[in-house]
Steps between C-alpha positions, in 0.01 A plus 500: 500500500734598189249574260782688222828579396684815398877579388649843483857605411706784620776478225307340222752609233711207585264257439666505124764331662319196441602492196795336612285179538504375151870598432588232789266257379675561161835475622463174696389303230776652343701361726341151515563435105835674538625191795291220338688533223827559695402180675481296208853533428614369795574107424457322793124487584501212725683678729273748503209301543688369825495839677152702337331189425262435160427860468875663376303833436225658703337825356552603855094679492502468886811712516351753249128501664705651837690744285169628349374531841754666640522753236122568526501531850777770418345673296177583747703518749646819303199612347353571865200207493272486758224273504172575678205297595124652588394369874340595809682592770432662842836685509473878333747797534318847434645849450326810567590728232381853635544783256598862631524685201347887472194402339396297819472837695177514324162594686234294283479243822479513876763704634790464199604195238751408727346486828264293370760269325672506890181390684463238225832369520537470896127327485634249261828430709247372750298264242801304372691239702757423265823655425449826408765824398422875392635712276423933470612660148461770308722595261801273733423238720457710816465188753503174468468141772529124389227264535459432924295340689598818740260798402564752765733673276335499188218691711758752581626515189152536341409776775804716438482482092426875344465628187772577251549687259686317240310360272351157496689195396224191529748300253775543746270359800333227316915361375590552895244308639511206257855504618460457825167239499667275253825513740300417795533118495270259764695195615180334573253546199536652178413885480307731270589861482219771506562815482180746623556866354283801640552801280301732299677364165691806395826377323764803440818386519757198497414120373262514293207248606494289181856361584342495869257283432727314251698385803167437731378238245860312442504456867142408519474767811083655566475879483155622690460834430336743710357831343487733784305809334194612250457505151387861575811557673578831764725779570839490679512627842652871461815533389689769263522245200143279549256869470186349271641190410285191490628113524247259425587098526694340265308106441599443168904441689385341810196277297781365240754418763238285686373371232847446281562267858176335514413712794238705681441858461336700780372900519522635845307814558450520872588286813121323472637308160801361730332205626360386182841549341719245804222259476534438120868462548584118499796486812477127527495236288639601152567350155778676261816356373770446689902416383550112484817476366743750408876565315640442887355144448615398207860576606456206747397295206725597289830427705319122628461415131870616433602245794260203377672542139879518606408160717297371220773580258793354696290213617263315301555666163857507519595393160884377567761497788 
């Protein structure tokens, strides 16, 4: 049930165009005065009335309604509208967002931050039935797989991600997988995008997760956020450059992402908190916004009211042979 309504823009600097609106209003009454007085200096009305009947002058408004629709429909078209409505539906696509920055090397959990961001992620493949794609970053996207039904390669894809050392880009992940949920199109049912992103929130490099999160909420796309960690934090596992230093979790990043989406955040601190984690996870039915109409559209519209007014205008408001 459409319960509410929502337009974003992705050019909204050309909405000023509109502008052009009462300028053509303007100039067709212009126009109108400019011919009725034109008219009246033609002498023989009663041949006139013979071919346009009573009514020598129109003000034409049903040829300048279509104009000012047309032009409107332009200008969203340009400006990049799309127009979303809030509903339930049972068709989802997820991304796994798995972070493999340095930092998740850490010892404060079972085994390391990653392995326990692995076990979680290959667990979850097996609690969702919907589409479902993964992406591994750092400070690059290291590996990445489109929402699929087929999950036999996102496992080996998940198995075979390691750490690297380049810094940690979470802006860069969150603008990649918005990408490729909100490009993942259901001919059957309309789709919401979630993205689920297990990381320990450290944010070096790249996008930074303001603009992120800008993009999440335009294209009304769920962020769950999965703080794989402790507030205490732990050492590295040896290594020349990680001697004595300590990485604790980062909430405040992953807590304002989820909650900038109106999303979840979890803590995982061992495999025990796995379970409760999946089963809080809605997989099913879902309400978010999805697109309802969009500048693709409006082109459709726009060329059938172009048609209608050139057969209009050489039909029934033809003013003379």
């Amino acid at each position: 049930m459409i319960s509410q309504f929502h337009l974003t823009f992705g050019n909204i600097q050309y909405l000023w165009l509109g502008l052009i609106i009462p300028i053509m209003i303007i100039l067709h009454f212009y126009y109108y005065r400019f011919s009725k007085k034109r008219a009246i200096k033609f002498a023989n009305f009663e041949a006139l009335k013979k071919v346009t009947g009573n009514t020598l002058i129109t003000k034409n408004m049903t040829s300048l309604l279509f104009r000012i629709l047309i032009m409107v429909f332009v200008i969203l078209s340009v400006s990049q509208v799309t127009l979303w409505y809030m509903t339930e539906t049972t068709s989802s696509s997820f991304m796994i967002l798995l972070d493999a920055g340095g930092s998740m090397n850490a010892l404060d959990v079972e085994q390391t931050r990653l392995n326990l961001a692995k076990t979680f992620s290959t667990r979850l493949l097996d609690n969702v039935s919907a589409r479902i794609g993964f992406l591994s970053f750092a400070g690059t996207i290291l590996e990445s797989q489109n929402p699929t039904f087929e999950k036999e390669d996102i496992k080996y894809l998940i198995g075979s991600t390691e750490i690297s050392q380049s810094g940690t880009d979470i802006g860069l992940a969150l603008v990649s997988g918005i990408d490729k949920v909100t490009s993942d199109e259901s001919e059957e049912d309309a789709t919401i995008g979630t993205l689920i992103l297990v990381s320990d929130g450290h944010d070096t490099v790249g996008i930074p997760l303001s603009e992120a999160i800008k993009k999440a909420v335009e294209n009304h796309v769920q962020i769950i956020t999965v703080g794989v960690g402790t507030l205490e934090g732990g050492s590295f596992i040896t290594g020349p450059t990680s001697a004595g230093i300590i990485s604790k979790l980062n909430e405040e990043n992953l807590k304002l992402i989820a909650n900038s989406t109106n999303s979840n955040y979890y803590n995982l601190k061992n495999e025990a908190g796995i379970d409760s984690i999946l089963s809080d996870i809605s997989y099913e039915k879902k309400e978010g916004f999805v697109p309802l109409v969009t500048s693709e559209h409006l082109i459709f519209v726009i060329f059938s009211l172009l048609i209608l007014e050139w057969v209009l205008s050489n039909t029934r408001f033809r003013i003379l042979p």
